[in-house]
C-alpha positions in Angstrom: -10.6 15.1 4.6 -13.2 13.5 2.1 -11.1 14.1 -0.9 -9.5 12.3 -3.7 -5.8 12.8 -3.4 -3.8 13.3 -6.9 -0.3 11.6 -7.3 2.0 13.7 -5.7 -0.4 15.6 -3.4 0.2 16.7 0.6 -1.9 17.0 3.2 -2.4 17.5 6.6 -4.0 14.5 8.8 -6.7 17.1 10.5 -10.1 15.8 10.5 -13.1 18.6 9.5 -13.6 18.5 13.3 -10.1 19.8 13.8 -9.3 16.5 15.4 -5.6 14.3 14.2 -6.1 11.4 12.1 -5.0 8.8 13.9 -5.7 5.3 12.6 -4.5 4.5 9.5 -5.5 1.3 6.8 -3.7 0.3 3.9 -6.4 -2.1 1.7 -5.3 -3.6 -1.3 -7.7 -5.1 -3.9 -6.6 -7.4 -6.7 -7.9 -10.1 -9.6 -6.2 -13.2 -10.7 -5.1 -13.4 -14.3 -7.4 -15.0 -16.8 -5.6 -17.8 -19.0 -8.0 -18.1 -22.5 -7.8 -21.8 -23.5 -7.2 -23.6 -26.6 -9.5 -21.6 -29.5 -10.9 -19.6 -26.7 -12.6 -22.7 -25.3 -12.3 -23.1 -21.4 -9.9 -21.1 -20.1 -8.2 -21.1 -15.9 -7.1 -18.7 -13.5 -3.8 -17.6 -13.0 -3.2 -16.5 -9.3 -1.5 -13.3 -8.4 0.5 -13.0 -5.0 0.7 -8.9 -4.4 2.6 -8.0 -1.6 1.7 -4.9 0.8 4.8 -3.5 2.9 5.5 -0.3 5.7 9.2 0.9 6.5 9.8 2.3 9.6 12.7 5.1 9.5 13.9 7.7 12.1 14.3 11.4 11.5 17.7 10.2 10.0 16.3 8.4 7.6 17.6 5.0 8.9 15.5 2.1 8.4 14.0 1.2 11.8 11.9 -2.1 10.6 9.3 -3.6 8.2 6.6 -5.0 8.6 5.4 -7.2 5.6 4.1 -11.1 4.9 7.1 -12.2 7.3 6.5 -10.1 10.2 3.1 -9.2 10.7 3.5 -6.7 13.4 6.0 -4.2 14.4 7.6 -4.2 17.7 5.5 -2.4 19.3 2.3 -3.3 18.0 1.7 0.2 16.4 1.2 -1.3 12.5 -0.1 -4.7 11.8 -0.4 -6.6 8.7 -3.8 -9.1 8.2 -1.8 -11.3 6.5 0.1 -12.9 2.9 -2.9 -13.2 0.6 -1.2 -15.5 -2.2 -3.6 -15.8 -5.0 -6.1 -12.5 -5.7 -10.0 -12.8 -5.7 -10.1 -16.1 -8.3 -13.7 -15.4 -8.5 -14.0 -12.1 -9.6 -14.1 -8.9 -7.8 -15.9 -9.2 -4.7 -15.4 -5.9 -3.3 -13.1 -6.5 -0.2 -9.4 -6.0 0.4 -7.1 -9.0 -0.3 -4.2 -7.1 2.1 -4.7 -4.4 4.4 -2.1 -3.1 6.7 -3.1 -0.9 9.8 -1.3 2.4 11.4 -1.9 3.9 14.9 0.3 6.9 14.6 0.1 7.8 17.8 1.5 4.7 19.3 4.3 4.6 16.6 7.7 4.9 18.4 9.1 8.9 19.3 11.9 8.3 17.0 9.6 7.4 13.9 9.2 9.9 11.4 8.2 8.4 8.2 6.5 5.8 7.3 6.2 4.1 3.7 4.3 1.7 2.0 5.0 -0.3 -0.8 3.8 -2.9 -2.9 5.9 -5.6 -4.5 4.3 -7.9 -6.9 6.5 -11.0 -5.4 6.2 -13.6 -8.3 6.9 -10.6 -11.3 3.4 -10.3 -12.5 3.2 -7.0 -14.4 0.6 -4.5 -12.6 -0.6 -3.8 -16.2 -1.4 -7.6 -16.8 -3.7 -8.0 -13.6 -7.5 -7.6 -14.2 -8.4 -5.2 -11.6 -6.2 -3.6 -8.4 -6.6 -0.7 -6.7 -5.1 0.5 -3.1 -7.1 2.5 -0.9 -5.6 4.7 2.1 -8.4 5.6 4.4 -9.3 6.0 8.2 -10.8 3.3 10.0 -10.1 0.0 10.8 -9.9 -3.3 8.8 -13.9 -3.4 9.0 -14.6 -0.3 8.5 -13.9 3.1 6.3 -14.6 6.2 7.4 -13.0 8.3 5.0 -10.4 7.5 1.5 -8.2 10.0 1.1 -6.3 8.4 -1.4 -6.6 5.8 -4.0 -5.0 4.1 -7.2 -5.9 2.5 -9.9 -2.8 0.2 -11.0 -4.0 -2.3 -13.4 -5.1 0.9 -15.0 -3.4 3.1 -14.4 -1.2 5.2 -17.1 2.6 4.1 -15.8 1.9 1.1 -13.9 2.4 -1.3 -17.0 5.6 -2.8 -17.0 6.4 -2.6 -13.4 5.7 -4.7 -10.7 6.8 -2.6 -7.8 5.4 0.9 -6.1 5.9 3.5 -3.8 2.4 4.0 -2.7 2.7 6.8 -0.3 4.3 8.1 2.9 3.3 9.6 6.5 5.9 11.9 7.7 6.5 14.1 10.7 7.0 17.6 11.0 7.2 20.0 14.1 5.0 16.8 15.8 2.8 16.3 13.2 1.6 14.0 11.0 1.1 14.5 7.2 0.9 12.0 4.2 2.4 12.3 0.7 0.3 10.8 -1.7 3.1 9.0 -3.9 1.8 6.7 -6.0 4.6 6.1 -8.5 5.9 3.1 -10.0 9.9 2.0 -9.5 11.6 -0.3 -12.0 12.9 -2.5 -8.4 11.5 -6.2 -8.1 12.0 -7.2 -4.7 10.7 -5.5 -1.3 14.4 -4.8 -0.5 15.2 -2.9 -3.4 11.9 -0.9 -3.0 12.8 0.1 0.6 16.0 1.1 -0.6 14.0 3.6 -3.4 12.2 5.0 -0.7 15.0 5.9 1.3 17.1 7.8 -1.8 14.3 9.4 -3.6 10.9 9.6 -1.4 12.2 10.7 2.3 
């Protein structure tokens, strides 16, 4: 499990102890956008609102729910979202995840068989105009990471500029089991609607 994942990359949610992944964070990281002033002199901060999102679908590939800034949790309690972080770190990296959403796959619903995450930047800031942001999938919990096993760069990241909406990856279900497909592409959609939509035509 302690690997880097490349774009596009599958694997199994076993655990070098055999044992099933089971929970499941999304983190998100992100910088406001430096404004230079008149002549260079002074200069303000720009605040960026990224948006971190999971769709629910069945084997059918019907969308079942979402859970994103307007509904924190789904029904069931299985995904939770910390919360709409509206601005970035305006003081400079600090380290910590501005949004992270959690997954317990095994309390997700029977009829769940994929679940995506996206991220919508919602006010149209261009991912290749934000200082730093990167996206982390690891297991552990909000406080704590055990293990990454996949992460993006997409302020700098080749492909990112000019879009300001992703597919960042999706847990699926086969034969009862639970494996992830490291996405990580950009889509030319701008709001979390559209980007569901993506998912379902081209990612499922």
């Amino acid at each position: 499990m302690a690997i880097n994942l490349e774009k596009g990359q599958r694997i199994n949610l076993e655990k070098s102890n055999g044992a099933k992944l089971q929970n499941v964070c999304v983190g998100i990281n992100w910088g406001a956008i430096e404004k230079k002033g008149l002549f260079g002199f002074g200069g303000s901060k720009e605040a960026v609102d990224l948006d971190g999102s999971c769709a629910l679908f069945d084997e059918n590939k019907q969308l079942q729910e979402v859970v994103y800034f307007g509904n924190l949790k789904s029904k069931n309690g299985a995904v939770r979202h910390s919360g709409d972080d509206l601005t970035g770190d305006m003081g400079g990296d600090d380290g910590l995840d501005n949004e992270v959403i959690t997954l317990d796959l095994a309390q997700l619903p029977p009829t769940t068989t994929y679940a995506a995450f996206v991220l919508n930047s919602f006010r149209g800031h261009d991912f290749g105009t934000i200082p730093f942001a990167s996206i982390r999938i690891y297991e552990g919990t909000t406080k704590r990471v055990n293990e990454v096993f996949a992460k993006y760069d997409i302020a700098n990241g080749p492909g990112f500029a000019g879009h300001v909406s992703m597919v960042m990856g999706v847990f699926y279900k086969r034969n009862g089991e639970w494996k992830f497909n490291a996405i990580g592409e950009p889509t030319k959609d701008k709001k979390l609607q559209e980007t569901v939509n993506t998912v379902m035509q081209r990612y499922l």
